[in-house]
Backbone as JSON, one array per atom type, in Angstrom:
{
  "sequence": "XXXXXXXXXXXXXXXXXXXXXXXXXXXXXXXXXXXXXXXXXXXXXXXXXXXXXXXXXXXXXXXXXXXXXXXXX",
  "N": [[30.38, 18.08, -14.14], [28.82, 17.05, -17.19], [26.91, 18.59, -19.75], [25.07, 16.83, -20.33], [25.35, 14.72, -18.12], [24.19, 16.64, -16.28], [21.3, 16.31, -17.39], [20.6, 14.02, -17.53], [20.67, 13.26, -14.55], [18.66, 14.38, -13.3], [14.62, 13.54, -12.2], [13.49, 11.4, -14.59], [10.53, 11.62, -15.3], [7.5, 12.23, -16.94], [5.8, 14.38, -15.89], [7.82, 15.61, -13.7], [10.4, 17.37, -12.42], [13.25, 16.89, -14.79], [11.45, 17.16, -17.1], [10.39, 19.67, -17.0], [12.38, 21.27, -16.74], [14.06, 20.68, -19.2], [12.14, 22.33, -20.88], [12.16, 24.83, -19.81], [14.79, 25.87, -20.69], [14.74, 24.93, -22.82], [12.76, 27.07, -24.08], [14.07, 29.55, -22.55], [16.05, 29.95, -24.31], [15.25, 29.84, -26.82], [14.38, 27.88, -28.56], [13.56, 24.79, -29.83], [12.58, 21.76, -27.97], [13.17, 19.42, -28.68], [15.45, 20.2, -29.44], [17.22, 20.73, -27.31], [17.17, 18.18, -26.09], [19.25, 16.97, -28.46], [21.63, 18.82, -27.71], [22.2, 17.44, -25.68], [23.3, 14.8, -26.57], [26.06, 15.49, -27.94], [25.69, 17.77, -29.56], [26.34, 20.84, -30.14], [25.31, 24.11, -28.46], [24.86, 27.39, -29.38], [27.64, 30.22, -28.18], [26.37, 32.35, -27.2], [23.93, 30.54, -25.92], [25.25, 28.5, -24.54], [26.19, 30.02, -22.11], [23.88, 31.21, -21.21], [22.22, 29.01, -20.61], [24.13, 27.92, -18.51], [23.82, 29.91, -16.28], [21.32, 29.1, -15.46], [21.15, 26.59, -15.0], [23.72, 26.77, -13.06], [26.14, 25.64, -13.01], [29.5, 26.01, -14.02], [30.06, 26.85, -17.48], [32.29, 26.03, -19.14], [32.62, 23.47, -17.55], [29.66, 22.35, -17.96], [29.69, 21.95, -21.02], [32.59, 20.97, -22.21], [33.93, 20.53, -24.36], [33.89, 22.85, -26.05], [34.72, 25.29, -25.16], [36.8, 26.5, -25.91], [35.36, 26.94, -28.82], [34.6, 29.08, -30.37], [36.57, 31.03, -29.92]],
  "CA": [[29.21, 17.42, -14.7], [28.43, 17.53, -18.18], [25.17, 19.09, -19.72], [24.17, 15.48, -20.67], [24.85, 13.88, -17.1], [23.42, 17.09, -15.9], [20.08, 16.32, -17.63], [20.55, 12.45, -16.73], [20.21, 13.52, -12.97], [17.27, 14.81, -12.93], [14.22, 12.65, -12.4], [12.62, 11.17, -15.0], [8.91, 11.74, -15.38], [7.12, 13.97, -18.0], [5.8, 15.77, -15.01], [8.46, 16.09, -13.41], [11.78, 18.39, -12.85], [13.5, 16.68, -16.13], [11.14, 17.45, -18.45], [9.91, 21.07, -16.8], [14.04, 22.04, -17.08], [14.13, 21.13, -21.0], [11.3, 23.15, -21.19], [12.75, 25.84, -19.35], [15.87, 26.3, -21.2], [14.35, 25.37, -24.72], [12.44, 28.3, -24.11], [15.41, 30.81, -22.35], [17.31, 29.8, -25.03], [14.19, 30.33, -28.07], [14.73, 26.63, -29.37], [12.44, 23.69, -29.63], [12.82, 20.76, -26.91], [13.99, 18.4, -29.54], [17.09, 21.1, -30.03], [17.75, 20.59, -25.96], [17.82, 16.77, -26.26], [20.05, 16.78, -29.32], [22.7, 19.28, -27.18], [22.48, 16.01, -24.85], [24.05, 13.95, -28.02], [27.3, 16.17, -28.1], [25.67, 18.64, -30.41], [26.67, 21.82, -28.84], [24.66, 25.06, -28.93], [26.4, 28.58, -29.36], [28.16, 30.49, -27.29], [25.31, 32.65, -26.06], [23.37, 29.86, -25.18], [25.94, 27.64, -23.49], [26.14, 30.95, -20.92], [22.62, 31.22, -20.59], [22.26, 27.77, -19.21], [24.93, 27.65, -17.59], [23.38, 30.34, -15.42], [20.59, 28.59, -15.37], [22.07, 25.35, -13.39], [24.46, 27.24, -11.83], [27.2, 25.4, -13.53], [30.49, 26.66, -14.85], [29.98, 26.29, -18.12], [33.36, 25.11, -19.46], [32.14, 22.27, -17.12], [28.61, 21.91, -19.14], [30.02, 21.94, -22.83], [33.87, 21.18, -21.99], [34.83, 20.58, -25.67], [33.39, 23.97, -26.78], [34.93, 25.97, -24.04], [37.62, 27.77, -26.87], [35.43, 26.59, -30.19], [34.49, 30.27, -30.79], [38.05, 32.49, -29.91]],
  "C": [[28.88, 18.1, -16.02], [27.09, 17.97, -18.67], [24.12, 17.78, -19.73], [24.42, 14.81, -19.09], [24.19, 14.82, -16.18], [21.75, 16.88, -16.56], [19.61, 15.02, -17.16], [20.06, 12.54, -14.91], [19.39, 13.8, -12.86], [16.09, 14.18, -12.91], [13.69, 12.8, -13.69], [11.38, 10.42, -15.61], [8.81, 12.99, -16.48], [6.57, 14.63, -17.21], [6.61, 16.2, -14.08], [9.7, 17.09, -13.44], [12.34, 18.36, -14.16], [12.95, 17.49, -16.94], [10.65, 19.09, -18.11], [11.26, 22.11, -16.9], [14.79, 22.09, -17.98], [13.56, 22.02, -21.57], [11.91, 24.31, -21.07], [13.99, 26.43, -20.32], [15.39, 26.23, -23.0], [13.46, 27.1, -24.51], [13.3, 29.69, -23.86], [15.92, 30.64, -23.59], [16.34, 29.9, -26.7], [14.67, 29.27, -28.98], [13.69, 25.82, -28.48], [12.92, 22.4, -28.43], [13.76, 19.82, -27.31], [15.7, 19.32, -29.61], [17.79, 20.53, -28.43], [18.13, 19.02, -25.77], [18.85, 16.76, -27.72], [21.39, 17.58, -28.78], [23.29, 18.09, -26.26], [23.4, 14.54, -25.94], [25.15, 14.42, -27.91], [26.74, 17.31, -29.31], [25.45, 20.21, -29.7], [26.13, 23.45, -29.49], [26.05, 26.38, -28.8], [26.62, 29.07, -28.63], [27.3, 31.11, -26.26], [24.54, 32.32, -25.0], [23.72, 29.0, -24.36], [25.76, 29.16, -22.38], [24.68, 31.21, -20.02], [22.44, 29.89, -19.96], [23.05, 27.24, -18.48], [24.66, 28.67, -16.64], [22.36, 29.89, -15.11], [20.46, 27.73, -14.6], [22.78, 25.42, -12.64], [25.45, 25.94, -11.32], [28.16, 25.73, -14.47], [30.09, 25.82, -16.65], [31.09, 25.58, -19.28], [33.21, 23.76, -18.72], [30.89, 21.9, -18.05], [28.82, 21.43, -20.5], [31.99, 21.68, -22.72], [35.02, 21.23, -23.12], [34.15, 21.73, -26.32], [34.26, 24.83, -25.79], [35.94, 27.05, -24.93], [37.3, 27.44, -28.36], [35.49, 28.02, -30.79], [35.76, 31.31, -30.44], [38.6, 32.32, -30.76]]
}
């Protein structure tokens, strides 16, 4: 599951999970909300932060970002 059909799964509501788990990670990750929906586009954050949310969902993250997985070696 990619980060974008991982965010697709989740319900949404603005009070719900969805939007309290953009929040969540725009913040872990010290970026605005709008930055977390635009990673949902194919625009892919850096390496740090693909790891951080990928502990976060507690998904591999070569599964989350799968065309980034060797952009940085």
């Amino acid at each position: 599951m990619n980060f974008k059909d991982y965010i697709n799964s989740l319900p949404n509501d603005p009070t719900t999970e969805r939007m309290r788990k953009i929040r969540e990670i725009a913040e872990k990750c010290c970026v605005n909300v709008n930055t977390v929906y635009r990673w949902t586009y194919g625009f892919a954050p850096d390496a740090l932060k693909r790891k951080t949310i990928a502990e976060m969902v507690g998904i591999p993250e070569e599964e989350l970002f799968p065309s980034n997985d060797d952009a940085e070696k």
